[in-house]
Structures are given as C-alpha cells and as structure tokens.
N, C-alpha and C positions, 0 to 999 in steps of 0.2 A: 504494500500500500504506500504511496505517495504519502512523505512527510509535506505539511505546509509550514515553510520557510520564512522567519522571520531574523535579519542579523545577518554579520557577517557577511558585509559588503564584498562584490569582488571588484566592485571600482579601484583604479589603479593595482590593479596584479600584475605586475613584473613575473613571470618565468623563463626558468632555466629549460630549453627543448634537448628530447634525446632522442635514443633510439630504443622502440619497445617492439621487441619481438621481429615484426619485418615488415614495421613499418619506420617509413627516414626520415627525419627532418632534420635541420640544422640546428647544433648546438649555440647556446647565448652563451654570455658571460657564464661561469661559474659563481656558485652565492646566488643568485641577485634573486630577492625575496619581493613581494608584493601585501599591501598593505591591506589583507583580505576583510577585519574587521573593522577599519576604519578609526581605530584608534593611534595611528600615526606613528606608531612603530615597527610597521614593518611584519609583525609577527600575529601571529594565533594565537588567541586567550579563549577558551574552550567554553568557558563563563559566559562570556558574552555575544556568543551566538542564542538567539531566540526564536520560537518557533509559537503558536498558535496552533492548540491542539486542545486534546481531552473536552473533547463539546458536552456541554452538561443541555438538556432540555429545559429551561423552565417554565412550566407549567404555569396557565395563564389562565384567569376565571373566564373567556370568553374566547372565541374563534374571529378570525382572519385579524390579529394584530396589524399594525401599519405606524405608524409614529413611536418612535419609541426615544426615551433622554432618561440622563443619570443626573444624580446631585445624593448628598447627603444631608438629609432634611430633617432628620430628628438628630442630629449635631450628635452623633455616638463613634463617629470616625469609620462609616461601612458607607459603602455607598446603596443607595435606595435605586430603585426605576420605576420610571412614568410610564405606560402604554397606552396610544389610543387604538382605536379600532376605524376599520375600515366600513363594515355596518354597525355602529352602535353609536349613541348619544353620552356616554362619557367615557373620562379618562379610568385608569387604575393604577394606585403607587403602595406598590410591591415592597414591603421594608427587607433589604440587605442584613444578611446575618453574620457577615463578615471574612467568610468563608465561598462568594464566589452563590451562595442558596440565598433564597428566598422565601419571606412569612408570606401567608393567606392576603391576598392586596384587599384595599380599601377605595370604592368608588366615588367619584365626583362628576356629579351632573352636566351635562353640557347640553344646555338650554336649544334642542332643535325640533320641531314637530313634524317634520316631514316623514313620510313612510319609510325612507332607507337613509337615515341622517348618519355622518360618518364624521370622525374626527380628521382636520388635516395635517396639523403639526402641534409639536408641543416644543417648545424651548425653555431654556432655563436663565432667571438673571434675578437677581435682589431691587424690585422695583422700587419695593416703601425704602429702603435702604438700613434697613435692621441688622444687617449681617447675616441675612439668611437667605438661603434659594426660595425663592418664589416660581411661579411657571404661567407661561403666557399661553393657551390655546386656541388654534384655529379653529371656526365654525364650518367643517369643508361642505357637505352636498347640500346642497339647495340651501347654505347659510350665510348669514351677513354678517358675521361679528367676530369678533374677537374675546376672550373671557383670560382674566387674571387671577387665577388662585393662590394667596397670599399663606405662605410659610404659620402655626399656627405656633404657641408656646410648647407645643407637650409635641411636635416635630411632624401632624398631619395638615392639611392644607386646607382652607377656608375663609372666607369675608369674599367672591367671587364679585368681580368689577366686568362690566360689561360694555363692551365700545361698538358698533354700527361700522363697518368699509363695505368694500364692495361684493359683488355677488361670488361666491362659490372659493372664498379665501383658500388659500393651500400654504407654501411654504411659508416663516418666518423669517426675518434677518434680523438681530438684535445688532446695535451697537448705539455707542454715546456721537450720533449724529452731530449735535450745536457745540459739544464737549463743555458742557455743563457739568457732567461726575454724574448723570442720573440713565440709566438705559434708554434708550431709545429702540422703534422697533418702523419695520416694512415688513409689509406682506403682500403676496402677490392674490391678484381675485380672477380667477379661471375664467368664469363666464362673460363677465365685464370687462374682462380684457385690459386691469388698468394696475397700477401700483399705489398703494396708501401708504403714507409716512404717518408717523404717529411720533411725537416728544413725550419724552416724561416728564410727567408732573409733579412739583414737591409733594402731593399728596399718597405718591406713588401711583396714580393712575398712569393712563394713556389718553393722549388729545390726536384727535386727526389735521394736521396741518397741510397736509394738499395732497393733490389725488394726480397721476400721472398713466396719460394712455400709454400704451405700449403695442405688442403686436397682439396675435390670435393665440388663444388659450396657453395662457404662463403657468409655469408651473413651480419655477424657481429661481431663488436671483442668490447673486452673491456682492461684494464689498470691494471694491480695488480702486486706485487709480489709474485709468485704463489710455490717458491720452495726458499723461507725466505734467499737469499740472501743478501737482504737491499736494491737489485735493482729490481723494478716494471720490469713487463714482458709483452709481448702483448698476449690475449687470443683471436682465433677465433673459430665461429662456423663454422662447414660444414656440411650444411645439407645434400647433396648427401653421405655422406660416413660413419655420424652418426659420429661424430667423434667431440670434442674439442681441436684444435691445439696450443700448447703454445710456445712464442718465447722469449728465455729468456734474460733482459736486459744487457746490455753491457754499461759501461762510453761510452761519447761520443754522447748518442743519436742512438746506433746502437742496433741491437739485433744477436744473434745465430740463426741459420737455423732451424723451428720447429721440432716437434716431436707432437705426440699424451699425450695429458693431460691425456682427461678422453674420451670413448668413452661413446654414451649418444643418444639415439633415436631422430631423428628427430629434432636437436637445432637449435635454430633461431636466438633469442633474446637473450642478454647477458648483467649484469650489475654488477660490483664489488663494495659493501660496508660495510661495519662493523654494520650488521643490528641486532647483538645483543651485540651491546656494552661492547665487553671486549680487543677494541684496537689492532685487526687483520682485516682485509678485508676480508671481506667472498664473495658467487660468486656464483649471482641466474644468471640460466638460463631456458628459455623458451623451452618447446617440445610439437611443435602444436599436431602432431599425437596423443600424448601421453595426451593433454590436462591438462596438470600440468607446474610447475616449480618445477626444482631443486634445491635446495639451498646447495651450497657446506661451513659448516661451519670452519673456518679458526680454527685449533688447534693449529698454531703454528708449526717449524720445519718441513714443507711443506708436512705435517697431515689435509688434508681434509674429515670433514663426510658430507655424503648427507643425504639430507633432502628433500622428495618428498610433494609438496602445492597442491593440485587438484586445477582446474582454470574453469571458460569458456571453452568453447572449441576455438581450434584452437588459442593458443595466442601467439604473434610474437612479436611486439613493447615491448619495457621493458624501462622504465626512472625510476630515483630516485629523492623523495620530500620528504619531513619533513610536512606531511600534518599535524600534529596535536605538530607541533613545541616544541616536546621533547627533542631535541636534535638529535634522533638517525635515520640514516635513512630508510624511508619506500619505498616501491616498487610497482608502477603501470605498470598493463602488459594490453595492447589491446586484444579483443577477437570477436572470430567471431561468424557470428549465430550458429545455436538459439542462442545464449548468446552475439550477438554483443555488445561493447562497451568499457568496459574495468572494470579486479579487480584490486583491489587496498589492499596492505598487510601491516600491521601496523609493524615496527621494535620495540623491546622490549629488555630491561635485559633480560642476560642470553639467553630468550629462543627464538629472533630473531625473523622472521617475523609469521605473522598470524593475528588474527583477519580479514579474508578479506570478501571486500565488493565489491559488484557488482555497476557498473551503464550502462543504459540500454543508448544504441546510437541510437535506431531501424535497425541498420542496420552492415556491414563491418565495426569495428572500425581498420583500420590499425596501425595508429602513434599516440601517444600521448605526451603530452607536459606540463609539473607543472611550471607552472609560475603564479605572482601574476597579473593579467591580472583587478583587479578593485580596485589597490592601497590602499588595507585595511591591508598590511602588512603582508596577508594570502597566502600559494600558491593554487591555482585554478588549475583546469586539463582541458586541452583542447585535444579533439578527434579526429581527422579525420575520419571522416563516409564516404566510398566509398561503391559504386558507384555514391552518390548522390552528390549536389550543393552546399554543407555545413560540418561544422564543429560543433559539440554536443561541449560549455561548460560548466561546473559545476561549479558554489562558492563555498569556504569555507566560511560556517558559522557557527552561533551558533547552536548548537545542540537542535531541538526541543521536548524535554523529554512529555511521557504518561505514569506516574507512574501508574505501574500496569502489563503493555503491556508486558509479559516476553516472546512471542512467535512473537512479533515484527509483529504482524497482521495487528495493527491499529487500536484491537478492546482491550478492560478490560472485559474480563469474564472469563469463569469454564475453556478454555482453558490453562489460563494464570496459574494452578495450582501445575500442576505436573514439567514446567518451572523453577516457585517460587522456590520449593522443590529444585530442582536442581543445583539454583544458589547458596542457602542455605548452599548447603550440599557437592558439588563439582562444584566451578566456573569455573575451568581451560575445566571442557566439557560442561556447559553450553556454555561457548564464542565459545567453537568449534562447538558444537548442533547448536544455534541460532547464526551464525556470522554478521547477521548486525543487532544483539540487542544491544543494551548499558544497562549496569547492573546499572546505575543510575535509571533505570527505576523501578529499587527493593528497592530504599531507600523513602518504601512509606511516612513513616513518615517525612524526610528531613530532618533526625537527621545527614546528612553528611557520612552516612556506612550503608553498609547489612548486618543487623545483625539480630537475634531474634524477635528483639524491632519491627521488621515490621512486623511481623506474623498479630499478632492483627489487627493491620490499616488495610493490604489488605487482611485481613477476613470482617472488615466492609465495604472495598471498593467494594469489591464481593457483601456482601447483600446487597447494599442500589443500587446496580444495578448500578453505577455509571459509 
C-alpha cells in the first residue's frame, strides 16, 4: 500500500551517479550530498520526515457533512470542530478530547425554512474581541444571511447575530479589511452573483458596507495583492462564466468595482500564498472539470505565470498548512471519486508546490481542514466525506521509511531498480515519476544522502532477498 508523504523535501538533491547492475551513467563528484529534508545541512534527520496516515472516522450526528473548521472553544488546550451540513439547517461542535477523538456534538440552529436548506461555510475569528473563537456562518441554499455564534463562558456557543447579503451566500473570507484590530468578513452570494463586504463592529457585530457584482455563480474568493499596488485585492471565482474576478483594494477597507483577472475553466477553489518562497503571494486555484490546479506564480509588478498541478479529479475545497513545518506554505485541495479524498502539495524554494500526495476518504471529500487536532504541535487534515455520517482524519506523523522501496509499492525487489537509477541520476523526475515516495528511502546505507555509496548496499539488499 502507498504511504502518503509528508516531509522530507527532495528540492535541491545533489547526487552522486553510478553504475547499478547494467545499467550506465556517468559518475558526479564523489561526496556530494543533497539537502533532502530541507533543513540546510545537507543530510537526513529521520525525525523529520512526516507523513499523514492512521485515518480515524469521526462519526458525525448527521449525513452529507460539507463545511467543516477547528478552534478550541472551551479554552482546555484540544482543539474542538464545527460541521455544517450540506442538507440540514444547523451547524455541530464536536468537543476535542485531546487525543485526535471526539464527545457526542452539540447543535446550533441556523435560521433557514426552505425545504433543502444547507449550510455554506463556517469560519472562525474573535468578533466581540474576548479572546475567544467565535464563528461566523453562511446561510447557503435558498438563504440570505449570515449568522455569528458568539464563544459562551462554560466554552459552547450562543447570543446568535444575524446580518441580511445576498442570495445563496457560500464561501467566507475573514480579515481586518480598514485595519482597525477588529475582523472583518466577505462573502460570496451564488445566485446574485455579487460580493458583500461586511466591517466589524465595536459591538462585535457585522455591518454590510457595499455590495460588488462580479461574474456568474461565485463560489469563492481569496485575499492578495494581485496588481503590486501594496494594497491586497479581493479574488473570486465564477464558475458559471469560467472567469477569475479581481477587486482591487482601496484604504478604508473598500475595494473598486471588479473586472476579469484571469479567465480559467471551471474555478472553484481559490487560495493565495507564497508557496515558493521568494516573498510574493502566488495564487492556486482549483478546476474541477479540468481536474488540476493552477498555480499563478507571483513575479512581481502584477506578472503572473501559471503553472498547471494534475489532481484527483473533481477538486473544489483548497486550504493552506505547513504540513511538514518548513516554513513555507503547502496546499491541500478535496477531490472527488474515483479519487475521493483529498491531494495534498508540498511548497518548496524556488520551485513552489508539488510533490503531491493523495489520501483516500472512500468516498465525496468536499471540505477540508489542517489543524493540529491531537496536540502534538503537528497540523492534521480533516475531510469531510459526503454523502456519509463522518468525517476521514489523518495525523501527522513520523515518516515510516522501507529503504529500498523506490517504486513506493511496499515491497524491496527487481522492481525497485530502474526507480534507484532514476533517483540517482535525475531526482527532480523521480519525485514527479513516484510522488508519494520519499527518497530517504534510497539512502540504503544511512550515511544521511543518495549518493553512489548506496549502489553496493541495495545490490546486496536485492540479493539476500530482503
């Protein structure tokens, strides 16, 4: 079985090439070691490979989950989760037991009377300014509002504030728009076709302060400065019209009227981050049709190149994690069958996202969500699996290494060969060939690099059949 790979970068791997068995390449320098983990020396720290594994089910009081966010809300140091539903009228927050499991959840209403009312997002921010997570949710099918469930003393949520935007609201974007220190929030409205800005209120509420068309049915937007003014812009998608709509920031917490960015097949999913660390914001987006993401690399002076990732198919959800805590961020996108679940793309120098990994949900993975959800300091990915009962999540943990294994099988033999060679001889298409291998897996000796020096060992690893 295919480990899913988190860690243990192979950006920048220098190796040494030889000759295995009878096949030839040209030898490199002798020594010369590549800096597989990303820690800048050069060598292999076995610790710090991480992987994403051990899926627990959590068991959910209602079927087809969709929205789903962490916080910890009764302040005991676990983290809790929110779930909405894709047919039901409220949320549920599941109290964290510290261990990765989950208590019996506790529901809150969300004010919809339509016959198939559905929740569209939940986000998490300290509105009244308590020091406590509060949550903001979306009114999605046939609704108009927005609802604030206020953080309570004893750590369940209630005093429910309720705001009016437009028709069939879906995702959230929270931030401090006017940079006042109080959350601010956008939301996209599907049917209406338009974007609402909302300020916060010293009362902790939300005020609707202008309303902005866009294209045919949005579905999500994200946060960047997209044309290097020094002011962040709002980005949506529209999927009806194939279109990316950019609205460009204004002081004050306002923006300009959109325009078209980038037109783009089928966008869904949208996230802005600097996932190849040269201190721009670059700007993946999701095209289920298309079963890829795009990644628009930030060049500076409002010069973006794309950069097309093959995925699962059908993938919509997008969130950002630091799964293998390099610093730089990575990208997990939900995907549907066959491939339900969700990939997951490592951020890298220079060369931005890739190495991705699949993990399997058996079923619709809609939403997903990186929080550290079993207190080990790691973040964790949780899934939402609709149509069913539950929620698929994953740990971060240590990386279970099978030197040898270069075709990621699960098995050491003659397969493993022409792999070896590969990694040898050109690493940057090995990780692409085999993407949820880990090339620690080729430093048979555990001299700390892939170099030459393991030709030998896993020629004798090969004969003794091991």
């Amino acid at each position: 079985m295919r480990k899913h790979v988190f860690g243990c970068r192979l950006a920048g791997l220098a190796v040494a090439m030889g000759v295995l068995l009878l096949v030839s390449v040209p030898y490199a320098q002798a020594g010369m070691r590549g800096d597989i983990n990303g820690d800048g020396d050069g060598t292999i720290d076995g610790s710090e490979c991480r992987e994403l594994r051990d899926p627990v089910d959590i068991g959910l009081l209602y079927a087809k989950p969709d929205p789903i966010a962490a916080a910890d809300f009764d302040g005991d140091g676990t983290a809790d989760m929110v779930v909405g539903y894709d047919h039901g009228n409220m949320v549920t927050l599941y109290k964290g037991e510290g261990d990765g499991a989950f208590s019996a959840g506790t529901d809150y209403y969300v004010p919809n009377d339509s016959a198939h009312p559905s929740v569209g997002d939940i986000k998490v921010a300290d509105f009244d300014g308590d020091g406590h997570p509060d949550i903001v949710v979306s009114n999605h099918r046939y609704g108009h509002s927005l609802h604030i469930f206020y953080r309570q003393p004893d750590g369940t949520l209630g005093d429910r504030f309720d705001v009016q935007v437009g028709s069939q609201p879906a995702e959230i974007l929270v931030r401090d728009f006017n940079a006042d220190g109080r959350p601010d929030a956008a939301v996209v409205c599907v049917l209406s076709n338009d974007v609402y800005v909302l300020h916060g209120q010293p009362d902790g509420t939300l005020a609707v302060v202008q309303q902005y068309s866009v294209g045919t049915h949005p579905y999500h937007l994200a946060y960047a400065d997209v044309n290097a003014d020094g002011t962040s812009d709002l980005l949506v998608c529209n999927l009806v019209s194939d279109s990316i709509s950019a609205l460009s920031g204004q002081t004050g917490g306002l923006f300009e009227p959109a325009y078209t960015w980038q037109s783009l097949d089928d966008p869904y999913g949208i996230e802005c981050a600097d996932f190849n660390a040269d201190g721009l914001a670059d700007i993946a987006v999701a095209s289920g049709v298309q079963s890829s993401i795009t990644v628009f690399y930030n060049q500076g002076a409002g010069v973006f190149v794309p950069v097309v990732l093959a995925t699962g198919y059908g993938p919509n959800d997008v969130e950002i994690g630091d799964f293998n805590q390099d610093g730089i961020p990575d990208l997990a996108v939900s995907t549907y069958p066959p491939d339900g679940g969700a990939d997951v793309f490592l951020g890298a120098p220079s060369t931005g996202l890739g190495q991705r990994q699949h993990l399997t949900s058996g079923d619709y993975g809609t939403e997903v969500c990186a929080h550290d959800f079993d207190g080990d300091g790691w973040p964790d990915l949780a899934i939402s699996v609709w149509p069913t009962t539950h929620a698929r999540l994953f740990f971060n943990r240590p990386r279970l290494v099978l030197r040898g294994d270069l075709d990621c099988d699960g098995l050491v033999g003659f397969t493993d060969i022409n792999p070896f060679v590969l990694l040898l001889s050109d690493p940057a298409l090995w990780q692409q060939t085999y993407f949820n291998c880990l090339a620690l897996n080729g430093d048979i000796n555990e001299d700390g690099a892939v170099d030459f020096g393991d030709i030998n060992p896993f020629v004798a690893l090969l004969s003794a059949g091991d």
